[in-house]
N, CA, C and O atoms as a GROMACS GRO file, in nm:
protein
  268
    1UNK      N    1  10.185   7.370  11.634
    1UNK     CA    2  10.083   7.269  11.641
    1UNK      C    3  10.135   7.136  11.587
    1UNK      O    4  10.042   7.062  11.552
    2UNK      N    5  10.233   7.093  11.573
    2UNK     CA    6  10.360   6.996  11.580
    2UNK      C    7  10.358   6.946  11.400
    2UNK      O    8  10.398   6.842  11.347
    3UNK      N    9  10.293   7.070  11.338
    3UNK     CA   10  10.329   7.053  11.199
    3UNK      C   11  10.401   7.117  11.136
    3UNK      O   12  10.410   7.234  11.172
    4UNK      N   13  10.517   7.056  10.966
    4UNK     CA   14  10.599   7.092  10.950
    4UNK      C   15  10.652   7.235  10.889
    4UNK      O   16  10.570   7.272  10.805
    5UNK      N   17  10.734   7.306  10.897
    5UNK     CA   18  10.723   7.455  10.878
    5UNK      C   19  10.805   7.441  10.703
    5UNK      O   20  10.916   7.397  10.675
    6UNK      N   21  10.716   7.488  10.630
    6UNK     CA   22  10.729   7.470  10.492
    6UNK      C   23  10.700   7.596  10.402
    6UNK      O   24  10.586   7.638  10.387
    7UNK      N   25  10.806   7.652  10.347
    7UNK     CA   26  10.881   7.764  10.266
    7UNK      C   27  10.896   7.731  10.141
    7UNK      O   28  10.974   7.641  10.110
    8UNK      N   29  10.804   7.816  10.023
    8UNK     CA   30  10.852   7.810   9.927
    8UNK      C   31  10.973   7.846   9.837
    8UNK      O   32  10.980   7.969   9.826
    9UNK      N   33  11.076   7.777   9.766
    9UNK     CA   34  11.234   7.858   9.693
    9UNK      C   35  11.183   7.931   9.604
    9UNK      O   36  11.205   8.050   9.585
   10UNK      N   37  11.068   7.817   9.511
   10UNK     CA   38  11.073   7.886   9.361
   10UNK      C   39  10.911   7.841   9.324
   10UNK      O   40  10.837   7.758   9.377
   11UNK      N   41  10.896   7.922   9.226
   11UNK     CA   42  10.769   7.911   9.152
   11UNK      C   43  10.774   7.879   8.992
   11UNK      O   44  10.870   7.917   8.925
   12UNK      N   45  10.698   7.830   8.953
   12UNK     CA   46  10.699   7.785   8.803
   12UNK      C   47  10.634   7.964   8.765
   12UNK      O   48  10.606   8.059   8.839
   13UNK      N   49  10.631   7.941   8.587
   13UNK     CA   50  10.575   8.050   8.535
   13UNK      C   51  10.414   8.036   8.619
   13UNK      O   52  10.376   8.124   8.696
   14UNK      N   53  10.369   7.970   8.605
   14UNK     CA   54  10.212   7.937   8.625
   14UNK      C   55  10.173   7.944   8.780
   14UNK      O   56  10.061   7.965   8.825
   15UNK      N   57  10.282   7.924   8.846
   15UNK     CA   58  10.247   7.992   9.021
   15UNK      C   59  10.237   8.103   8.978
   15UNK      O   60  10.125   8.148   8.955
   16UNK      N   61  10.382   8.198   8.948
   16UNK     CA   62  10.397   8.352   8.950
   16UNK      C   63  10.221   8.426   8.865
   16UNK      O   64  10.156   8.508   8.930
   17UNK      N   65  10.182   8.391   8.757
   17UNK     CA   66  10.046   8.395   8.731
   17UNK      C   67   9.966   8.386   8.804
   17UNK      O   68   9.893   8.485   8.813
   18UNK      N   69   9.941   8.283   8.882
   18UNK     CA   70   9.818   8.272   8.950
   18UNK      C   71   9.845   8.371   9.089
   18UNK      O   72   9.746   8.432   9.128
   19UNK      N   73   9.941   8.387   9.146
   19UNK     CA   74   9.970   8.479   9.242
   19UNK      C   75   9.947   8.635   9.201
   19UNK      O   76   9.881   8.720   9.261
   20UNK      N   77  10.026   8.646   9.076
   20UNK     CA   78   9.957   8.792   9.010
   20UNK      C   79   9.784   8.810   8.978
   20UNK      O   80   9.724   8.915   8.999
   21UNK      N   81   9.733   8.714   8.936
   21UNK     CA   82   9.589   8.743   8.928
   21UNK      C   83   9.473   8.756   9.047
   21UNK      O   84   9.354   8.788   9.048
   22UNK      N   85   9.600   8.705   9.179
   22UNK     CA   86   9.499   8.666   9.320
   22UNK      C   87   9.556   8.783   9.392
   22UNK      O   88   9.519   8.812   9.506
   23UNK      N   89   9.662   8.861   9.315
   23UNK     CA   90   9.689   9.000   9.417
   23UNK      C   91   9.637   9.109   9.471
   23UNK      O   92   9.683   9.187   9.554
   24UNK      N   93   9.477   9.104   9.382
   24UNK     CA   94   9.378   9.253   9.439
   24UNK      C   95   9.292   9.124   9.525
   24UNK      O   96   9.242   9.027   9.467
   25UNK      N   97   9.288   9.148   9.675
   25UNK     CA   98   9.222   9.107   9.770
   25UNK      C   99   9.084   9.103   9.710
   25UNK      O  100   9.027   8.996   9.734
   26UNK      N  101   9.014   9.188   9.640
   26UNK     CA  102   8.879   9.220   9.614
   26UNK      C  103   8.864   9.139   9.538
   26UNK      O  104   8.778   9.055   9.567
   27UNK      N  105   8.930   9.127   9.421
   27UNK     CA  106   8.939   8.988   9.350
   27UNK      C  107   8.912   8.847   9.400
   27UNK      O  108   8.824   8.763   9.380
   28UNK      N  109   9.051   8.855   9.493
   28UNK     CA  110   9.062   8.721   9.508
   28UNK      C  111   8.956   8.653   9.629
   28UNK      O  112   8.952   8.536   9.665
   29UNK      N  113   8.872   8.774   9.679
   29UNK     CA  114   8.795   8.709   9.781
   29UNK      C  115   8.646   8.683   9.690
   29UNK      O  116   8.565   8.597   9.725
   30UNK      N  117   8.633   8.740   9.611
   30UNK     CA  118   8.525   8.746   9.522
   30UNK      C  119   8.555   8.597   9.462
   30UNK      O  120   8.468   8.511   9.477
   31UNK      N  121   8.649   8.572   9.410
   31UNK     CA  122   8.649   8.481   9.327
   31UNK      C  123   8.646   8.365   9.461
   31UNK      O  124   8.573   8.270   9.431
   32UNK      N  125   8.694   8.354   9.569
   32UNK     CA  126   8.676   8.262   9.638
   32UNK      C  127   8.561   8.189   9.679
   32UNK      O  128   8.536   8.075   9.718
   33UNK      N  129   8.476   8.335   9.647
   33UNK     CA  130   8.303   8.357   9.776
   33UNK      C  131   8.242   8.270   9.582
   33UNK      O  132   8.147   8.191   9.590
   34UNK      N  133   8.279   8.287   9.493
   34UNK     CA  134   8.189   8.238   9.386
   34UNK      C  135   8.208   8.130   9.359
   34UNK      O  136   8.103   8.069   9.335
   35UNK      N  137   8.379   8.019   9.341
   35UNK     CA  138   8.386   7.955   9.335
   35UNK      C  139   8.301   7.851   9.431
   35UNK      O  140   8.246   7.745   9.402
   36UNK      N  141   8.311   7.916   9.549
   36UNK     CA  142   8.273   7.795   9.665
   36UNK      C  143   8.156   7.809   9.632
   36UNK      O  144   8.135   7.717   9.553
   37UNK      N  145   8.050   7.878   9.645
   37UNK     CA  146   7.919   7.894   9.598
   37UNK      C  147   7.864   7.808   9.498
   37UNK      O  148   7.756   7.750   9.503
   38UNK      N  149   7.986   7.804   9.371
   38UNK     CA  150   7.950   7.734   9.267
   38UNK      C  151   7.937   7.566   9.287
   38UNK      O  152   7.854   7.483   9.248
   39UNK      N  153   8.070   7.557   9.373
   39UNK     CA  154   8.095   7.386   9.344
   39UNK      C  155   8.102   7.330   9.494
   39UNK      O  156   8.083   7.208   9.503
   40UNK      N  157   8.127   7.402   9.620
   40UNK     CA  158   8.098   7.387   9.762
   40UNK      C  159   8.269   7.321   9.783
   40UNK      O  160   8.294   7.254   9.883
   41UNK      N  161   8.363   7.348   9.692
   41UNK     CA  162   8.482   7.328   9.701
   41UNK      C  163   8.566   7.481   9.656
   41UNK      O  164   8.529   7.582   9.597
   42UNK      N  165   8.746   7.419   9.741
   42UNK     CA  166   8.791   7.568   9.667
   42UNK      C  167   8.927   7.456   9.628
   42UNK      O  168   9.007   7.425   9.716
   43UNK      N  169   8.940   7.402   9.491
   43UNK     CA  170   9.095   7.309   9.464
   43UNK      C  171   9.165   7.434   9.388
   43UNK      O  172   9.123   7.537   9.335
   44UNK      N  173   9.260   7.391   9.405
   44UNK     CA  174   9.343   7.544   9.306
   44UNK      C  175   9.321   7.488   9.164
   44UNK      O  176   9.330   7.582   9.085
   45UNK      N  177   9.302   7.397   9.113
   45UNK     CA  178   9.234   7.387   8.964
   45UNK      C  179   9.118   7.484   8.941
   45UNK      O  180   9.102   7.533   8.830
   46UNK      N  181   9.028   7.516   9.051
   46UNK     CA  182   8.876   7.571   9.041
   46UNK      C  183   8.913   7.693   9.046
   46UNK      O  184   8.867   7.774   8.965
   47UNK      N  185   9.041   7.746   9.184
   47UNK     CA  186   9.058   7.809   9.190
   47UNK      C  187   9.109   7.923   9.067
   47UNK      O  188   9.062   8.036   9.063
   48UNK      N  189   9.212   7.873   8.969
   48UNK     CA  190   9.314   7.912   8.882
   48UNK      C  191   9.180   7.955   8.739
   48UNK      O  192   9.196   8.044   8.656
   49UNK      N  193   9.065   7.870   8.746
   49UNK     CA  194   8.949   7.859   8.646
   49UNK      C  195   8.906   7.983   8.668
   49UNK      O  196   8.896   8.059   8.571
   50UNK      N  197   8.860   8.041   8.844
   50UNK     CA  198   8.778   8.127   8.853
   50UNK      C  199   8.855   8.264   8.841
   50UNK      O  200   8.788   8.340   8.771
   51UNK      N  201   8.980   8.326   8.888
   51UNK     CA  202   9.065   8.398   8.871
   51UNK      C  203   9.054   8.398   8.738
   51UNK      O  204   9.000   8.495   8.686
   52UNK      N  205   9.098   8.294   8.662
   52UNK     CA  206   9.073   8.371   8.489
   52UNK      C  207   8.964   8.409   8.479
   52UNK      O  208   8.950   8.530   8.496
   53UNK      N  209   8.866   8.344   8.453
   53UNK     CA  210   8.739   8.420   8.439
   53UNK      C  211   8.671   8.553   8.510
   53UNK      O  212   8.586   8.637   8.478
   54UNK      N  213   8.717   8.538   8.572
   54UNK     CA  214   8.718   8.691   8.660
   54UNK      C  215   8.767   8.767   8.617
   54UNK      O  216   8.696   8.862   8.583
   55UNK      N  217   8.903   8.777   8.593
   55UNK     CA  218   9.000   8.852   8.502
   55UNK      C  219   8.896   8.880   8.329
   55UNK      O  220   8.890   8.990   8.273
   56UNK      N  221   8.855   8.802   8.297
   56UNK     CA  222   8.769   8.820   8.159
   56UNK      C  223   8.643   8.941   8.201
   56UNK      O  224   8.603   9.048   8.155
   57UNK      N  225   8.616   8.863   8.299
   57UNK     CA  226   8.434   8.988   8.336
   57UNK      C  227   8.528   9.087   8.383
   57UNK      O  228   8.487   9.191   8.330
   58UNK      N  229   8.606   9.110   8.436
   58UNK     CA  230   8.672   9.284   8.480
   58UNK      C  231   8.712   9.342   8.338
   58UNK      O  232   8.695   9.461   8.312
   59UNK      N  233   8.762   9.258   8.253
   59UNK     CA  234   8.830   9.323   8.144
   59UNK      C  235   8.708   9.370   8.064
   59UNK      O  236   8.704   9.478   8.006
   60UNK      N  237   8.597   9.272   8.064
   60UNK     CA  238   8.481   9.279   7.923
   60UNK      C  239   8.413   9.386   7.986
   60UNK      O  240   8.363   9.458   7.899
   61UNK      N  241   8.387   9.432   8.114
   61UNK     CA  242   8.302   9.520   8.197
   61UNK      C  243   8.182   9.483   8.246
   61UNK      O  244   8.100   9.554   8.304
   62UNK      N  245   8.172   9.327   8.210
   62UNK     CA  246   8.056   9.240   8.300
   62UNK      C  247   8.026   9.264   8.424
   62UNK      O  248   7.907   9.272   8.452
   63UNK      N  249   8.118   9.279   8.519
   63UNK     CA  250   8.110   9.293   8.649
   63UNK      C  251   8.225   9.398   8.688
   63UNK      O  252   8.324   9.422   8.620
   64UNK      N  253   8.190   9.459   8.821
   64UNK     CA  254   8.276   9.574   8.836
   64UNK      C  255   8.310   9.567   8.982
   64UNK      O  256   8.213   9.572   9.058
   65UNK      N  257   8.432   9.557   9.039
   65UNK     CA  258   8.428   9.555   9.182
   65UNK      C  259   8.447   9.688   9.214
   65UNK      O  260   8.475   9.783   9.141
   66UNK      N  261   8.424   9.683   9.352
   66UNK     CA  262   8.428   9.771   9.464
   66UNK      C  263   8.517   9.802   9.584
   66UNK      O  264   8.465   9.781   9.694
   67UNK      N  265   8.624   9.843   9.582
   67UNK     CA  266   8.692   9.790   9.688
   67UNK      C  267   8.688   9.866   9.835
   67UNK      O  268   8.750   9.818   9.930
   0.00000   0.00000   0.00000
């Protein structure tokens, strides 16, 4: 579609993180469907916010997914 084909080399510590916390699909679609809900945006700042916090309610047992 005459746009440019772009490959990542490397990741900082803080990509490799946010990629590990967005690796259970169930997660990361959850956190997508809430963020947008919340703010009617998805920036990877909001994004990186809601993944942690998500990560907190799975750990505390606030919320429980389903996959």
């Amino acid at each position: 579609m005459g746009g440019s084909d772009w490959k990542a080399k490397r990741l900082t510590w803080a990509g490799h993180e946010f990629i590990e916390a967005a690796r259970n699909d169930t997660v990361w679609q959850k956190t997508k469907t809430v963020v947008r809900e919340k703010t009617g945006a998805l920036t990877l700042e909001m994004l990186k916010l809601g993944l942690t916090e998500m990560g907190k309610a799975l750990i505390t047992g606030k919320i429980h997914l389903h996959n």
